[in-house]
Z-matrix of the N, CA and C atoms (Angstrom, degrees):
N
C 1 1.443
C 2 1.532 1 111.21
N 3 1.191 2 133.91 1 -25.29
C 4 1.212 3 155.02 2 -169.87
C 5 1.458 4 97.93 3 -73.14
N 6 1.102 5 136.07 4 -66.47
C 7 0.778 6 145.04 5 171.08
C 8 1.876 7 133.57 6 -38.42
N 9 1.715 8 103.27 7 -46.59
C 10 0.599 9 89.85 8 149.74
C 11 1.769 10 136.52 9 -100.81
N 12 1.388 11 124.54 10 17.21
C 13 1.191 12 131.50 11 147.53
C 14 1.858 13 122.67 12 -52.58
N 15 1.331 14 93.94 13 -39.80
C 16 1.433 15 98.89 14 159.99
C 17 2.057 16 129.10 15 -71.91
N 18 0.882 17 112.04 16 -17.64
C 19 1.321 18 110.74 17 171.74
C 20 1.108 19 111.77 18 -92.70
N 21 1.379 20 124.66 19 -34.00
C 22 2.147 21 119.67 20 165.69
C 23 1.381 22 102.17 21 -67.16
N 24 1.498 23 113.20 22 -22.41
C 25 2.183 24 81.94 23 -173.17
C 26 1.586 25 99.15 24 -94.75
N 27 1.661 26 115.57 25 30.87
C 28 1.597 27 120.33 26 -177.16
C 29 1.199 28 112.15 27 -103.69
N 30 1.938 29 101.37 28 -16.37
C 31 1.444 30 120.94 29 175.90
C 32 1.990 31 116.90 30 -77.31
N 33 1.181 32 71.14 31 -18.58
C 34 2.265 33 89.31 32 -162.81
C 35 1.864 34 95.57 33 -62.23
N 36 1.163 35 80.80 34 143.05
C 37 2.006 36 98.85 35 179.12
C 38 1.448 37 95.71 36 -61.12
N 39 1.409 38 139.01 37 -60.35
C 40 1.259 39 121.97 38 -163.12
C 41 1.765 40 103.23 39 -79.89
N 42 1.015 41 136.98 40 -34.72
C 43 1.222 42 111.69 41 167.71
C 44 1.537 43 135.00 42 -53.53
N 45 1.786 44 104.83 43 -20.25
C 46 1.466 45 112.86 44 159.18
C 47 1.486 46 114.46 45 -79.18
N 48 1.195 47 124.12 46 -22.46
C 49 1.547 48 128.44 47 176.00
C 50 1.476 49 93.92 48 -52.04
N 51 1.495 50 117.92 49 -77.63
C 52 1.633 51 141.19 50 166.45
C 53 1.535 52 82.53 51 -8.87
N 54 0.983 53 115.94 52 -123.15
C 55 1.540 54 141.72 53 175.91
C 56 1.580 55 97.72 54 7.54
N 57 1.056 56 107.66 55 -66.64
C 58 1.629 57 109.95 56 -160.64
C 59 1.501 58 100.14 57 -72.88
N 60 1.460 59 123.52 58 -34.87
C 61 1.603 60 109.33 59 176.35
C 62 1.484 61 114.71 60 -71.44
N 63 1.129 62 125.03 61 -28.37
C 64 1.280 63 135.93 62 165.54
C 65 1.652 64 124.52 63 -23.02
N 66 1.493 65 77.89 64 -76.17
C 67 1.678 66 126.28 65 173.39
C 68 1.554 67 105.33 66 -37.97
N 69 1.536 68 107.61 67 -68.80
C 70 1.429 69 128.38 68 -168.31
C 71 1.559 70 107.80 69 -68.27
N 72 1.273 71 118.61 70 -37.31
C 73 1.434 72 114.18 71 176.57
C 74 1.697 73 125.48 72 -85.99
N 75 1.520 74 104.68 73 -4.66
C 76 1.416 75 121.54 74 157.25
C 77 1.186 76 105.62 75 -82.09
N 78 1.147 77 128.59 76 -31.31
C 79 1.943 78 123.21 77 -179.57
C 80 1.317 79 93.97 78 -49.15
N 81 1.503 80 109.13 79 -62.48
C 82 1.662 81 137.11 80 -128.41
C 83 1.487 82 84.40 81 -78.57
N 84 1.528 83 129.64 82 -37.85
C 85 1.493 84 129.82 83 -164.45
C 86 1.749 85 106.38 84 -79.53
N 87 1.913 86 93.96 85 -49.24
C 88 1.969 87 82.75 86 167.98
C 89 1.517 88 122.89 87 -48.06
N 90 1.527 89 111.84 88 -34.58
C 91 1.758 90 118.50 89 -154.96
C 92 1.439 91 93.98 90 -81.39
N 93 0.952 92 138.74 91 5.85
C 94 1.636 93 130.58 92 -157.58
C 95 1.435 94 95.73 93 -94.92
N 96 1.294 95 120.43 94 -60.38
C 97 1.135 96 105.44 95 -155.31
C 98 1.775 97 113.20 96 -79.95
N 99 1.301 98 95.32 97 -31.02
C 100 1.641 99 109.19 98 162.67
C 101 1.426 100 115.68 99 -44.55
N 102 1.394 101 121.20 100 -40.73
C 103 1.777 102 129.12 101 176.17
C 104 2.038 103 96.70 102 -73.61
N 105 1.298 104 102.75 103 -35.78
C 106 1.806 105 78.56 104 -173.02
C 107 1.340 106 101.52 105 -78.14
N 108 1.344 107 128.36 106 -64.92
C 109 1.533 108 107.71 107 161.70
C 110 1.267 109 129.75 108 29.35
N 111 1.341 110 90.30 109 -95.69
C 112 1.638 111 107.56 110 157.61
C 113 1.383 112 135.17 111 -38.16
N 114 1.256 113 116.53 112 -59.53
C 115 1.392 114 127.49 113 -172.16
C 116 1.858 115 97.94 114 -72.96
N 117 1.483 116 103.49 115 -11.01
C 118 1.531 117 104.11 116 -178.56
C 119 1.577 118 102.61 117 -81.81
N 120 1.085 119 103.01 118 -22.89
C 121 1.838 120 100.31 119 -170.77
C 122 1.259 121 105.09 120 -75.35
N 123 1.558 122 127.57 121 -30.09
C 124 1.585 123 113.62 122 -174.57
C 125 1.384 124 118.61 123 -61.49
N 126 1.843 125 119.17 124 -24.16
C 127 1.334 126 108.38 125 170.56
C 128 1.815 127 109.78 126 -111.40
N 129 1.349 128 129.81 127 5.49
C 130 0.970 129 131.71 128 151.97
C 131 1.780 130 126.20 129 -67.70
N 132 1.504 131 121.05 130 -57.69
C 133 1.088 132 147.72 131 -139.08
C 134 1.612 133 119.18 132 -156.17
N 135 1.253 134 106.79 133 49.40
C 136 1.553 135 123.81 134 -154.24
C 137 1.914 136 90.95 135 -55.11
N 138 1.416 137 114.51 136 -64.72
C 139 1.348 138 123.04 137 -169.73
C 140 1.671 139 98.04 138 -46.56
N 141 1.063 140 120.68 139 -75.01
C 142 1.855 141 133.90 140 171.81
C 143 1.704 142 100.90 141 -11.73
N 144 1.202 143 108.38 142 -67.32
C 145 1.558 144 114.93 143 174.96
C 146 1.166 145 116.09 144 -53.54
N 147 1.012 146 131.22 145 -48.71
C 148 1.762 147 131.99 146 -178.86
C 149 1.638 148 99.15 147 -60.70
N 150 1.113 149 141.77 148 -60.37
C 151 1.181 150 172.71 149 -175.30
C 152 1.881 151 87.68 150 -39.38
N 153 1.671 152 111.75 151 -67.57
C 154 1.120 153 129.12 152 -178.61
C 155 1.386 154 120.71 153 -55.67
N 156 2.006 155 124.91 154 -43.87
C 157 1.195 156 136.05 155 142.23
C 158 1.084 157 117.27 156 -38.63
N 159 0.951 158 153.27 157 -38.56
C 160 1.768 159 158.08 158 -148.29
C 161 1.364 160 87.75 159 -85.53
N 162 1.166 161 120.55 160 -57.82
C 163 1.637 162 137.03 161 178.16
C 164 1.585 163 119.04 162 -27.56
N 165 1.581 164 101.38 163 -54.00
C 166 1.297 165 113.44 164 -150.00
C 167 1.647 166 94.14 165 -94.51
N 168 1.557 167 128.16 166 16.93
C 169 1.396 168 126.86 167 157.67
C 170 1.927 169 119.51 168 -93.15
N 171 1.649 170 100.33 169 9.83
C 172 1.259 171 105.44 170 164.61
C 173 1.437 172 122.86 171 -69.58
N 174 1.487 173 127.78 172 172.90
C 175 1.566 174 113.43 173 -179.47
C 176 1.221 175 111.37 174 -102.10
N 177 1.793 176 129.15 175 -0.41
C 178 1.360 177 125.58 176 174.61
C 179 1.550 178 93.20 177 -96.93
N 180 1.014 179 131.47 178 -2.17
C 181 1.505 180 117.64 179 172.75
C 182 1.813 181 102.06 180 -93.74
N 183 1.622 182 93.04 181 -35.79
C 184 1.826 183 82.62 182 171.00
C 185 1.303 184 130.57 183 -63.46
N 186 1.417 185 114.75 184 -30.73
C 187 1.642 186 128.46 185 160.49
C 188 1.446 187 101.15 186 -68.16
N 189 1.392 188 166.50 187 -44.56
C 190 1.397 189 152.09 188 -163.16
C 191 1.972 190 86.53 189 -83.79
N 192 0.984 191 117.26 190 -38.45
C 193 1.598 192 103.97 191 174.16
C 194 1.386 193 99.50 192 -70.37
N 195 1.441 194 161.73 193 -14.12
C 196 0.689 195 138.43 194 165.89
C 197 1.879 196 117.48 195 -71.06
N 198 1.142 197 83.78 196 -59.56
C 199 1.520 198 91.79 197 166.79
C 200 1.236 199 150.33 198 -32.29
N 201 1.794 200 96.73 199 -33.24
C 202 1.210 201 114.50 200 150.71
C 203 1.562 202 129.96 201 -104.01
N 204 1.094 203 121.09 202 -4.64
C 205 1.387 204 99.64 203 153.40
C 206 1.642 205 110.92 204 -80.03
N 207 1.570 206 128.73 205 -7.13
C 208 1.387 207 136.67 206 141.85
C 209 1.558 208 119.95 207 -24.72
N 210 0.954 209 88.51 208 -35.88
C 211 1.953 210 109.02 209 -153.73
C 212 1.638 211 92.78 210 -96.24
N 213 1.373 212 99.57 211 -70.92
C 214 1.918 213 98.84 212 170.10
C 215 1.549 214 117.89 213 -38.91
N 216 1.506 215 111.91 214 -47.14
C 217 1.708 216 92.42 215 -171.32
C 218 1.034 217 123.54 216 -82.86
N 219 1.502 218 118.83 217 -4.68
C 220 1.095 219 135.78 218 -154.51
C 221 1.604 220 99.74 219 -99.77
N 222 1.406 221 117.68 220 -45.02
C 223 0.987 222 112.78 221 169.49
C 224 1.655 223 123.38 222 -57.98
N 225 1.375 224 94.50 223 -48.42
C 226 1.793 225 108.45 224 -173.34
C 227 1.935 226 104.25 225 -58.54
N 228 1.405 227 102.74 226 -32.39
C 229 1.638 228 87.17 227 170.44
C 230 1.460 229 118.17 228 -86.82
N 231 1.333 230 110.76 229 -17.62
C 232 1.589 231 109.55 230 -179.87
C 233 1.736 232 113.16 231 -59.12
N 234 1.358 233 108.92 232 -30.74
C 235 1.070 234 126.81 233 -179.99
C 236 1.208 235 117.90 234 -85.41
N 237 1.515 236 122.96 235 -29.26
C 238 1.318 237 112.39 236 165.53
C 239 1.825 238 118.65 237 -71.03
N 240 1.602 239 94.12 238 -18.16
C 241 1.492 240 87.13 239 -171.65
C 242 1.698 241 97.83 240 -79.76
N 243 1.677 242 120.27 241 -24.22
C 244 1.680 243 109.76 242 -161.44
C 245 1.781 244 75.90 243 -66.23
N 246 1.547 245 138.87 244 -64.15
C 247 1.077 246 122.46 245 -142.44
C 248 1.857 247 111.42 246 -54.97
N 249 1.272 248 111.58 247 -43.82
C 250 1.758 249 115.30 248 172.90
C 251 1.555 250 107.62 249 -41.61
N 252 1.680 251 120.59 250 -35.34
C 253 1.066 252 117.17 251 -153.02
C 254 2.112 253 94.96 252 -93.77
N 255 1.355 254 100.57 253 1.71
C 256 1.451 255 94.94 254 173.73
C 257 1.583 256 120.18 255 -118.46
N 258 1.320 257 112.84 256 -9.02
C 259 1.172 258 126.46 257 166.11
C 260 1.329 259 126.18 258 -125.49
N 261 1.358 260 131.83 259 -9.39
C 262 1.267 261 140.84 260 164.87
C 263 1.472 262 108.91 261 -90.51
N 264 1.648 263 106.05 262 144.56
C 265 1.778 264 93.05 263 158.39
C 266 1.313 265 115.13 264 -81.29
N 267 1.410 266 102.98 265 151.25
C 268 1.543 267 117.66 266 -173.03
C 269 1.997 268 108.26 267 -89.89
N 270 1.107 269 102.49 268 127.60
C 271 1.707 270 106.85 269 176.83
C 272 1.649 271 107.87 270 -125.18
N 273 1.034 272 97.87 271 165.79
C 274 1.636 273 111.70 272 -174.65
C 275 1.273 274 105.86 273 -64.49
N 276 1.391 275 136.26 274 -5.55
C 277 1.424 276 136.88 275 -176.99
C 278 1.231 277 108.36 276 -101.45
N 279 1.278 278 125.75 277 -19.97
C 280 1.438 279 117.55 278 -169.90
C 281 1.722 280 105.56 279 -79.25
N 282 1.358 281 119.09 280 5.85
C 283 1.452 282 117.87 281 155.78
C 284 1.607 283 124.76 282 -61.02
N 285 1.083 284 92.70 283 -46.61
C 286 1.396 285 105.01 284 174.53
C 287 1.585 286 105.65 285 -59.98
N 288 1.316 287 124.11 286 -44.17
C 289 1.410 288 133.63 287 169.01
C 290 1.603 289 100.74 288 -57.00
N 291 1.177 290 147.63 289 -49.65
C 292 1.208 291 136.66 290 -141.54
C 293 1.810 292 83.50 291 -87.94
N 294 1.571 293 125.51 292 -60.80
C 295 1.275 294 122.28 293 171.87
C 296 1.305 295 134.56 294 -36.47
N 297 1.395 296 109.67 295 -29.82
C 298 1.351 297 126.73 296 160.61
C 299 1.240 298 112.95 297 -68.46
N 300 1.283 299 118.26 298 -38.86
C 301 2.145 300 93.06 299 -173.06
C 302 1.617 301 99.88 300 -104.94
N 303 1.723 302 129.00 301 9.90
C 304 1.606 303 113.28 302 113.24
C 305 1.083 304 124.01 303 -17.12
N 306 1.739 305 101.70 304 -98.72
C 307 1.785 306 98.35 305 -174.41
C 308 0.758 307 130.35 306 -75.16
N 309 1.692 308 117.80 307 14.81
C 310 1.612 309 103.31 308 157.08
C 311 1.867 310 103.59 309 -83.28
N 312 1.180 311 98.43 310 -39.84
C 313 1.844 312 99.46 311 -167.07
C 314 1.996 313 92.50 312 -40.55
N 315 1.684 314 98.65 313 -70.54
C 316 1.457 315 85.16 314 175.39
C 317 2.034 316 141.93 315 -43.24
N 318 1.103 317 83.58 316 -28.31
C 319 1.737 318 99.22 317 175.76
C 320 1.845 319 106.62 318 -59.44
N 321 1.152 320 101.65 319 -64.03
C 322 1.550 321 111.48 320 172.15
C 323 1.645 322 111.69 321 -45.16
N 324 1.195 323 115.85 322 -69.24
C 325 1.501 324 116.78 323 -167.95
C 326 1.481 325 105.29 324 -62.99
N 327 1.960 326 127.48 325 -36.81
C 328 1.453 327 112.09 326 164.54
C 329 1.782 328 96.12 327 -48.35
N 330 1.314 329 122.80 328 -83.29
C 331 1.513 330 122.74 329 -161.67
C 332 1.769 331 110.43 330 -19.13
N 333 1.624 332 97.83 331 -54.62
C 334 1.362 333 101.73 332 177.63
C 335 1.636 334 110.27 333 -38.20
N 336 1.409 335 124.24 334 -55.86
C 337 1.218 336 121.89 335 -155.57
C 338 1.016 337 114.79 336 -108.26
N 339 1.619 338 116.15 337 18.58
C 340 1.760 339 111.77 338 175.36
C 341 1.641 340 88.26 339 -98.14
N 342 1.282 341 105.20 340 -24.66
C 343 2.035 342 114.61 341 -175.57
C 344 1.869 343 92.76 342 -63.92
N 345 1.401 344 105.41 343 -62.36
C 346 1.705 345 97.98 344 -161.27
C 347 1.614 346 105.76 345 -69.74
N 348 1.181 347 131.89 346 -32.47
C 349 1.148 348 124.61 347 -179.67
C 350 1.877 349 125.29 348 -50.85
């Protein structure tokens, strides 16, 4: 029975919140060092970088920018919700809250990419 008590609380909005901040801050941890890289070439490899910009006016690089400002909001609300969940009391409604700054994280990163496109 245990067991399956564990696969319905796999269904619950905040255990996908869990999941999804997880998720999003492993994106955010691969992309890091890949972004200094970069930001290393402007005083390493000035020409290399330009070369590298030219790049980032493709449309699968405009969708991975979407994705990651995906990844940013998503994280930044996951985190606002762990902090509510350590200083706020927690109620049965704040699910609906945790689903909400989902589609907001997503709302933002479309905005992001109807702007860069």
């Amino acid at each position: 029975m245990k067991a399956a008590a564990g696969i319905t609380s796999r269904a619950h909005p905040l255990w996908l919140a869990y999941i999804l901040h997880r998720l999003s801050g492993l994106g955010l941890a691969l992309f890091l060092p890949f972004h200094f890289w970069v930001l290393a070439l402007a005083t390493t490899d000035p020409a290399r970088l330009d070369g590298f910009l030219a790049l980032t006016e493709a449309g699968a690089v405009k969708f991975a920018e979407f994705g990651l400002v995906f990844l940013l909001a998503v994280h930044m609300f996951g985190g606002l919700r762990l902090m509510a969940l350590e200083f706020l009391p927690w109620t049965p409604s704040q699910k609906t809250l945790a689903a909400g700054a989902a589609a907001l994280s997503f709302l933002i990163a479309t905005l992001f990419l109807l702007k860069a496109i």
